[in-house]
Backbone as a chain_set.jsonl record, in Angstrom:
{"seq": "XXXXXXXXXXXXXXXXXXXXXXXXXXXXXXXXXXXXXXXXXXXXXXXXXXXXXXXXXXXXXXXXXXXXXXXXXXXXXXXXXXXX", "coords": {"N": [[0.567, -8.553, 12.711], [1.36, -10.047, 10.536], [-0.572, -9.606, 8.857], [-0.939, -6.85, 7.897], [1.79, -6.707, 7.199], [0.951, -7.874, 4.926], [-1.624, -6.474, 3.63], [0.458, -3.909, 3.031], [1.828, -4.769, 0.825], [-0.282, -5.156, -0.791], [-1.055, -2.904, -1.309], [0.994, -1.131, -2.281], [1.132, -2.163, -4.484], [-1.6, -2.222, -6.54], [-1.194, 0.829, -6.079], [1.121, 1.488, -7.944], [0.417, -0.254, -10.315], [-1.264, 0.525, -11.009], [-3.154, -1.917, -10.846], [-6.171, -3.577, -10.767], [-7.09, -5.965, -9.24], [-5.9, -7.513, -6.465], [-4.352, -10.594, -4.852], [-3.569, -11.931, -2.815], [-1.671, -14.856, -1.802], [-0.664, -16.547, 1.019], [1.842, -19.197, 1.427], [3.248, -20.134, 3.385], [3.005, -21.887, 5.257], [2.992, -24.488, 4.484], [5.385, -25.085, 4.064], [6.863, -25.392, 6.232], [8.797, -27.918, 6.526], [10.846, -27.897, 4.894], [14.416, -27.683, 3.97], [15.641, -25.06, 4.473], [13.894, -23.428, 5.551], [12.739, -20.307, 7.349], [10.97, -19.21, 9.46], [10.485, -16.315, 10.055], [10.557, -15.702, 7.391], [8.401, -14.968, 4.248], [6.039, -17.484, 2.122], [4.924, -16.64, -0.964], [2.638, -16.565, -2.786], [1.516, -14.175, -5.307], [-1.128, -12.498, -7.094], [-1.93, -10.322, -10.05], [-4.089, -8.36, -11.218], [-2.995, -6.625, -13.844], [-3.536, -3.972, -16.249], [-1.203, -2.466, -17.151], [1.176, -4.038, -16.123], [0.746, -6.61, -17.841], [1.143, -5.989, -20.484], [3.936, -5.897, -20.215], [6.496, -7.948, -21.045], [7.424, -10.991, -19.257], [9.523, -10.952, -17.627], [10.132, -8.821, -17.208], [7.927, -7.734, -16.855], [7.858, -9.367, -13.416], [10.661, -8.318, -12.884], [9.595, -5.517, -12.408], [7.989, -5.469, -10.384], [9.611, -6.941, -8.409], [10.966, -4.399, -7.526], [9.395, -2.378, -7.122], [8.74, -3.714, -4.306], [11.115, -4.117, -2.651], [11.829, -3.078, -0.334], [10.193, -5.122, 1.407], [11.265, -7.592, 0.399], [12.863, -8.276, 1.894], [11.915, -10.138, 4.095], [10.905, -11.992, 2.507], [10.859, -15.131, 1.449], [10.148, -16.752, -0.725], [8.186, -15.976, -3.748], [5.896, -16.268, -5.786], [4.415, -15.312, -8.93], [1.952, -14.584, -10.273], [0.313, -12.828, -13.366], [-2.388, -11.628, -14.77]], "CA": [[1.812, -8.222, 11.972], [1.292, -10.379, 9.168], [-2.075, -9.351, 7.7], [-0.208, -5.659, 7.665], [2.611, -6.611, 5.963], [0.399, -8.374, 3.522], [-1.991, -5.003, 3.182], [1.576, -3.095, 2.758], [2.146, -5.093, -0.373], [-1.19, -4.734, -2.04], [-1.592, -1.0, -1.479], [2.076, -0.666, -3.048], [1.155, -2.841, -5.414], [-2.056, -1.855, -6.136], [-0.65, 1.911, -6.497], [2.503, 0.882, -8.822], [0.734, -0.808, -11.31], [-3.094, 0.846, -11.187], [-4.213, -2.845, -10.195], [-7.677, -3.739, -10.66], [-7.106, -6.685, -8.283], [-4.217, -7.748, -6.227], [-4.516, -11.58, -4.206], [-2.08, -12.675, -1.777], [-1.709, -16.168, -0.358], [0.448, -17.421, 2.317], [2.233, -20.602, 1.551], [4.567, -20.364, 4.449], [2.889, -23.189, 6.493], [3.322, -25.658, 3.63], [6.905, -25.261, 3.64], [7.937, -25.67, 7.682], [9.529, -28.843, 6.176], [11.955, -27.263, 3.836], [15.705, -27.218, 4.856], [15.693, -23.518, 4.454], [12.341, -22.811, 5.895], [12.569, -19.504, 8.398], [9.432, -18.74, 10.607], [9.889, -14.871, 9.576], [9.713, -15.32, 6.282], [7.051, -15.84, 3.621], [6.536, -17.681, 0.39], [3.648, -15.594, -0.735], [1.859, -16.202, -4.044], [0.491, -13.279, -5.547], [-1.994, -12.868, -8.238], [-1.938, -9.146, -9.957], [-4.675, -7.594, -12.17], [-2.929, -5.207, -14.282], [-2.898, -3.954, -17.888], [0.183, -2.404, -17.455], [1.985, -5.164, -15.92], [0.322, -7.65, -18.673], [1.565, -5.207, -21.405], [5.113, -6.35, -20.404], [6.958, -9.058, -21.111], [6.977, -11.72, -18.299], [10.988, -11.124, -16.815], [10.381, -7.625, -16.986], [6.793, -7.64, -15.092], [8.701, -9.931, -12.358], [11.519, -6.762, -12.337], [9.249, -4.472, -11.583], [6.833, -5.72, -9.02], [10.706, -6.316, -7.182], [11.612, -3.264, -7.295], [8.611, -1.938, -5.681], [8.713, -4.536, -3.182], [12.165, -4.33, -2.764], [11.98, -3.421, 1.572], [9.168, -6.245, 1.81], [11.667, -9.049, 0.112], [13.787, -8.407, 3.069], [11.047, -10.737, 4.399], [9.876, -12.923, 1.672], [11.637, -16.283, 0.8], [9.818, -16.957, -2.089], [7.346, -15.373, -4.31], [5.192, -16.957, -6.705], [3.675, -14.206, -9.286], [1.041, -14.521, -11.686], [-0.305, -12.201, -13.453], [-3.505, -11.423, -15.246]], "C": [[1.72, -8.744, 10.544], [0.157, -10.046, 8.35], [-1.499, -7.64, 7.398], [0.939, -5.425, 7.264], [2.353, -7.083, 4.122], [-0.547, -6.73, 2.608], [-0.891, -4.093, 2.38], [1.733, -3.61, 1.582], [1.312, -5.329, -1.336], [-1.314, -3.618, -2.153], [-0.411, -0.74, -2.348], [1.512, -1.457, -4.402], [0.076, -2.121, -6.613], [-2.094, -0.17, -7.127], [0.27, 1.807, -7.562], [2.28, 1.114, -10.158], [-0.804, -0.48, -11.672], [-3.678, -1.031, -11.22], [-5.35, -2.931, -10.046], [-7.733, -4.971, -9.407], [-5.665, -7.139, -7.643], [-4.684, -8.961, -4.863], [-3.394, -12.023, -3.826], [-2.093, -13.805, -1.583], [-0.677, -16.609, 0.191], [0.196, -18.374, 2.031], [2.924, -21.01, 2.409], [4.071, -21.144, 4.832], [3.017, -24.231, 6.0], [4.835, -25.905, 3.462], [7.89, -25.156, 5.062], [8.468, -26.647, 7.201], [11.157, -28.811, 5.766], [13.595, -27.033, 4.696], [15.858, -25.834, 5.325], [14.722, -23.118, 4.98], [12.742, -21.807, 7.25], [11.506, -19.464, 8.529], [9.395, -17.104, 10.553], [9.826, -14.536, 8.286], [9.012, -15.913, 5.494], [7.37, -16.353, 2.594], [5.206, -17.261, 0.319], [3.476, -16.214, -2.377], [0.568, -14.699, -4.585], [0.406, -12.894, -7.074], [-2.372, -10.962, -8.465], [-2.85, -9.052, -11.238], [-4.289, -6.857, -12.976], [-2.671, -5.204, -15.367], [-1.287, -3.771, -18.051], [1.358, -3.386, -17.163], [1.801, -6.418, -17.556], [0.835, -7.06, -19.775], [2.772, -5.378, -21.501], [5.587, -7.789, -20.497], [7.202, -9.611, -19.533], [8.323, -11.404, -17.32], [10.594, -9.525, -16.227], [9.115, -6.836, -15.977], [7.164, -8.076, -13.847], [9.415, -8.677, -12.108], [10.885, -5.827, -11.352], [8.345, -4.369, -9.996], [8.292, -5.953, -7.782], [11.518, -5.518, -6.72], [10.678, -2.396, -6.687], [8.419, -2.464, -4.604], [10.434, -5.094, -2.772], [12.535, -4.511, -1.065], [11.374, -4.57, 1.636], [10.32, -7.402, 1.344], [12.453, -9.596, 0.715], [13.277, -9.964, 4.001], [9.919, -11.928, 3.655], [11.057, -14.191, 1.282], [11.647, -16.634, -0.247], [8.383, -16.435, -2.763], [7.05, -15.864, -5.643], [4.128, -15.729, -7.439], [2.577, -14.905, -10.605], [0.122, -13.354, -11.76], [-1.222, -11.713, -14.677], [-3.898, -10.073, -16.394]], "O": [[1.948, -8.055, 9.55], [0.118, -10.294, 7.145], [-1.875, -7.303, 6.275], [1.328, -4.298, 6.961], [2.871, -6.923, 3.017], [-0.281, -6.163, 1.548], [-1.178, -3.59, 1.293], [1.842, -2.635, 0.839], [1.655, -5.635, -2.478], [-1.742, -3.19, -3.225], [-0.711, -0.048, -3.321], [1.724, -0.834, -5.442], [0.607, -1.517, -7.545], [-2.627, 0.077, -8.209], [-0.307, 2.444, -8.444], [2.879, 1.815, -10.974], [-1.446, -1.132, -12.495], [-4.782, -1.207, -11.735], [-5.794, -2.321, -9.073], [-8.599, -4.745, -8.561], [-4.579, -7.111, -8.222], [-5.287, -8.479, -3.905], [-2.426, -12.427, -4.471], [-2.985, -13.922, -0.743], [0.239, -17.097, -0.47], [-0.929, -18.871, 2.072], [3.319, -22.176, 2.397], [5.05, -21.86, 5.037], [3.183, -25.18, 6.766], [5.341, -26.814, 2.804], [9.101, -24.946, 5.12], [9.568, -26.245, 7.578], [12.174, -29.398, 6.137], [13.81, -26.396, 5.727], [16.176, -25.548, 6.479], [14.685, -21.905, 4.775], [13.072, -22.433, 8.257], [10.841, -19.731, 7.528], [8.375, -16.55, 10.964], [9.297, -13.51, 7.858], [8.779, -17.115, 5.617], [8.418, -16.137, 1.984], [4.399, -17.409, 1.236], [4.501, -16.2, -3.059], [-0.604, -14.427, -4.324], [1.269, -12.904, -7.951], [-2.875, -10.289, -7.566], [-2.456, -9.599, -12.268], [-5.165, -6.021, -13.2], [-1.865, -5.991, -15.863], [-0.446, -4.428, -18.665], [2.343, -3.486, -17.895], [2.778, -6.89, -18.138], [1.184, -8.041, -20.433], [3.228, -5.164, -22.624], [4.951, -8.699, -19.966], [7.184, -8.785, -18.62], [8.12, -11.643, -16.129], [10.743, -9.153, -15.063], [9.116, -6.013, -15.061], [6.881, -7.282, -12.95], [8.971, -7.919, -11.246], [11.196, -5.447, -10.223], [8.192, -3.593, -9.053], [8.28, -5.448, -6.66], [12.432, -5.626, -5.903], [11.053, -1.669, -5.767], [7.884, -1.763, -3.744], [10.789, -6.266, -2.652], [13.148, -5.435, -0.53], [12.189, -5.397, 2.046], [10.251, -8.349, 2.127], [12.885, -10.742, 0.59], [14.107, -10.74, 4.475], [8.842, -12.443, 3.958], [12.134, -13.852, 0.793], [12.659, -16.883, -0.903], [7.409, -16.597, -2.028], [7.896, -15.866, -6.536], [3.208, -15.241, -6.783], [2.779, -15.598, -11.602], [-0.591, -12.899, -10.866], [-0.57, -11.377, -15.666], [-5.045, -9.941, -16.822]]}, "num_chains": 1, "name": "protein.A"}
């Protein structure tokens, strides 16, 4: 389940933003501690290749990557972006 919701959000991704690379990592197991910490969702860091993303300003690259990942954030707690 989880390596196919992770796939699901590089292929969108990926597609979106013509992506030359797109790196996921799961931080969720560092953060069972956390008051807030659910067990279905993730804190995901992800690391995006893209001119066109890099071509925008930094609020407005954030915008868009959550607006294509807008079903997936149903499922994400926190998201850590950098991008390249």
């Amino acid at each position: 389940l989880m390596n196919t919701f992770l796939l699901l959000i590089k292929k969108k991704l990926i597609d979106a933003f013509k992506a030359s690379k797109v790196e996921i990592i799961d931080n969720s197991s560092k953060h069972k501690g956390h008051k807030f910490f659910q067990e279905e969702k993730f804190h995901l860091k992800i690391i995006i290749e893209s001119k066109y993303l890099k071509s925008l300003n930094r609020i407005d690259a954030h915008r868009k990557v959550k607006q294509i990942l807008k079903e997936e954030f149903k499922k994400i707690h926190a998201l850590e972006l950098k991008i390249n």
